[in-house]
Rosetta silent file (secondary structure, phi, psi, omega in degrees, C-alpha in Angstrom):
SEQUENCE: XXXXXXXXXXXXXXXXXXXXXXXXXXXXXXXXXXXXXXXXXXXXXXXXXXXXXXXXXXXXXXXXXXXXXXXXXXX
SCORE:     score description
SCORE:     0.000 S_00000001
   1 L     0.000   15.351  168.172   95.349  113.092  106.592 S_00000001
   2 L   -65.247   16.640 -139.439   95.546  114.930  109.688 S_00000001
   3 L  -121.076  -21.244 -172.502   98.066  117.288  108.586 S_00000001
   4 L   -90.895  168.864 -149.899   95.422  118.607  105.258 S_00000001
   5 L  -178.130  113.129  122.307   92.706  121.182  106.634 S_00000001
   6 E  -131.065  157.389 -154.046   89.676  122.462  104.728 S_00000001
   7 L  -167.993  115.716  171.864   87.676  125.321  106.084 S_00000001
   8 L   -58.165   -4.635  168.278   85.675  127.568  103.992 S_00000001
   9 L   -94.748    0.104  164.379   87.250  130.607  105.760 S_00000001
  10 L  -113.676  139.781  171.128   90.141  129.653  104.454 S_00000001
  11 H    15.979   56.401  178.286   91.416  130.152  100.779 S_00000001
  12 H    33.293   25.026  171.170   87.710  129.832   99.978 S_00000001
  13 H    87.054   32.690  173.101   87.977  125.933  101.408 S_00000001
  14 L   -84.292  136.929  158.111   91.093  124.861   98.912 S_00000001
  15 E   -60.132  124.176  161.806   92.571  122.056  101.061 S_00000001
  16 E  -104.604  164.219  167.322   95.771  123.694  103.513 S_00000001
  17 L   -92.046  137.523 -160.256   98.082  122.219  105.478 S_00000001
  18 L   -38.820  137.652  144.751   96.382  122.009  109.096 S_00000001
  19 L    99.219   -9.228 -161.474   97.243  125.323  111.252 S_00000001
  20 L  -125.462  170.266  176.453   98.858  127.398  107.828 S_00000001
  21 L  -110.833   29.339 -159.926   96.803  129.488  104.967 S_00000001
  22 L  -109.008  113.519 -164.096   99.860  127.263  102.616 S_00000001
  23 E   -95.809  158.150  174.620   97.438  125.395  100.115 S_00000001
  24 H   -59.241  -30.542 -179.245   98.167  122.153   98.846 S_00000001
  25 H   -53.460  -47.183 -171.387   98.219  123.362   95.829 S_00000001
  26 H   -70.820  -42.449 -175.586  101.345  126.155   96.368 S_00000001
  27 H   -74.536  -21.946  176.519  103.198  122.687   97.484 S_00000001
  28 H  -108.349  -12.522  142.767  102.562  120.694   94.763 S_00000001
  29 H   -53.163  -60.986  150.343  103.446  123.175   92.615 S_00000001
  30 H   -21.392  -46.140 -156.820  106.503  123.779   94.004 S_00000001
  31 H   -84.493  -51.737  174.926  106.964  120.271   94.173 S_00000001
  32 H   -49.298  -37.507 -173.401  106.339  120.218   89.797 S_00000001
  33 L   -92.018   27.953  174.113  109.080  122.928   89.327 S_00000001
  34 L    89.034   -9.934 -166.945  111.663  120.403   90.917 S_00000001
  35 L   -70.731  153.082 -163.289  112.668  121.895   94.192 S_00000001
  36 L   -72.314  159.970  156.038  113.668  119.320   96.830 S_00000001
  37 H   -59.697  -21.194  170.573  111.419  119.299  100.158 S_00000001
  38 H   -80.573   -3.526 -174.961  114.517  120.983  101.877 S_00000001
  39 H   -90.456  -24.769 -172.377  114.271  123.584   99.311 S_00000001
  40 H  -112.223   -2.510  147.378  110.576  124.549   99.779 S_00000001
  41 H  -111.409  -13.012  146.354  111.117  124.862  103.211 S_00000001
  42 H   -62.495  -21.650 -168.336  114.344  126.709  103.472 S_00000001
  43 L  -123.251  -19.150  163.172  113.483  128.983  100.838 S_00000001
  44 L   -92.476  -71.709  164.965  109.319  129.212  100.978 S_00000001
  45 L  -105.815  108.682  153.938  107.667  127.894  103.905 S_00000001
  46 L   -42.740  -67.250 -173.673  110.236  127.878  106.919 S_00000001
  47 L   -61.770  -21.341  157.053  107.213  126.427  109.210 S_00000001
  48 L   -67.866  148.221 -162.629  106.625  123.325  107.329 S_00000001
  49 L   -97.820 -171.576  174.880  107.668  119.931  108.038 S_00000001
  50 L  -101.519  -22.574  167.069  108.795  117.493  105.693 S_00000001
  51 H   -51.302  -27.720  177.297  105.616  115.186  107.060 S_00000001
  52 H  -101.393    9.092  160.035  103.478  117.939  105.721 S_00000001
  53 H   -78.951  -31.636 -178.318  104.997  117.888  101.945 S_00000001
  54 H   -67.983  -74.062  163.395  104.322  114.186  102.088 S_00000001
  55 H   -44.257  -11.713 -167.962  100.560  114.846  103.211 S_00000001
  56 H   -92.284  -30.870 -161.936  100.259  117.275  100.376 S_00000001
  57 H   -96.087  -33.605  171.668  101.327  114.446   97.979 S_00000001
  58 H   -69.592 -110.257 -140.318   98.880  111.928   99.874 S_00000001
  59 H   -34.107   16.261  174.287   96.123  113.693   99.597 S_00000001
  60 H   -95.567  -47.093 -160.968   96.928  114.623   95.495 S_00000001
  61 H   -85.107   -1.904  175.591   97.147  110.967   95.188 S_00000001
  62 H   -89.192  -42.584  153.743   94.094  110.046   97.212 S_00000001
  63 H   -12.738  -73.788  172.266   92.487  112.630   95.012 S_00000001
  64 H   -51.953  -46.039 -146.700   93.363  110.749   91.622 S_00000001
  65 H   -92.854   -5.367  171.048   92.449  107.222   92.861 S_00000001
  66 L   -85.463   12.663 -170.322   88.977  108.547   93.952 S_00000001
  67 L   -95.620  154.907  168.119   88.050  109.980   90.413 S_00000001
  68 L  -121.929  122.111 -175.505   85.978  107.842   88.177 S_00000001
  69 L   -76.359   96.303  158.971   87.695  108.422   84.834 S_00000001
  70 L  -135.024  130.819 -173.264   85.409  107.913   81.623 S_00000001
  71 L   -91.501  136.019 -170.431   87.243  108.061   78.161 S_00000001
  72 L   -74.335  153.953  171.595   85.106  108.722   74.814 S_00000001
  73 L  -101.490  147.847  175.209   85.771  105.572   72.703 S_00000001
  74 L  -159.535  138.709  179.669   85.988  106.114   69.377 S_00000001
  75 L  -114.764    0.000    0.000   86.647  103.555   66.037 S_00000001
C-alpha cells in the first residue's frame, strides 16, 4: 500500500496515489465507467502507472473487507 498516500493537506486527507493530488476515488471511478487501465492513463493521468490503478483497487478492496456489515433482520 505504498503507492496510496493520505495527508490532510491533501484533498482534505481522501486517500491519493503517493506523490499525485489523483484520489483514489477519480480512479475507481474511472475504473466503473469501463475504461481500460491503458485508457485512464493515455487519456487522464499520463503519470500513472498501471501498479498504481491496481493499488487503487487494493486499497477499495481492503476497505470492504475491513467494514463490519450489520443487516436489520426482519420476519
Amino acid at each position: 500500500m505504498d503507492r496510496i498516500s493520505v495527508n490532510p493537506q491533501i484533498h482534505f486527507g481522501k486517500p491519493c496515489i503517493a506523490g499525485t493530488r489523483i484520489t483514489v476515488k477519480s480512479v475507481l471511478e474511472l475504473l466503473n465507467e469501463g475504461l481500460s487501465f491503458a485508457e485512464i492513463i493515455r487519456d487522464y493521468y499520463p503519470d500513472l502507472q498501471v501498479e498504481d490503478i491496481r493499488a487503487s483497487l487494493q486499497y477499495a478492496i481492503a476497505l470492504v473487507a475491513a467494514e463490519d456489515v450489520h443487516l436489520a433482520l426482519t420476519n
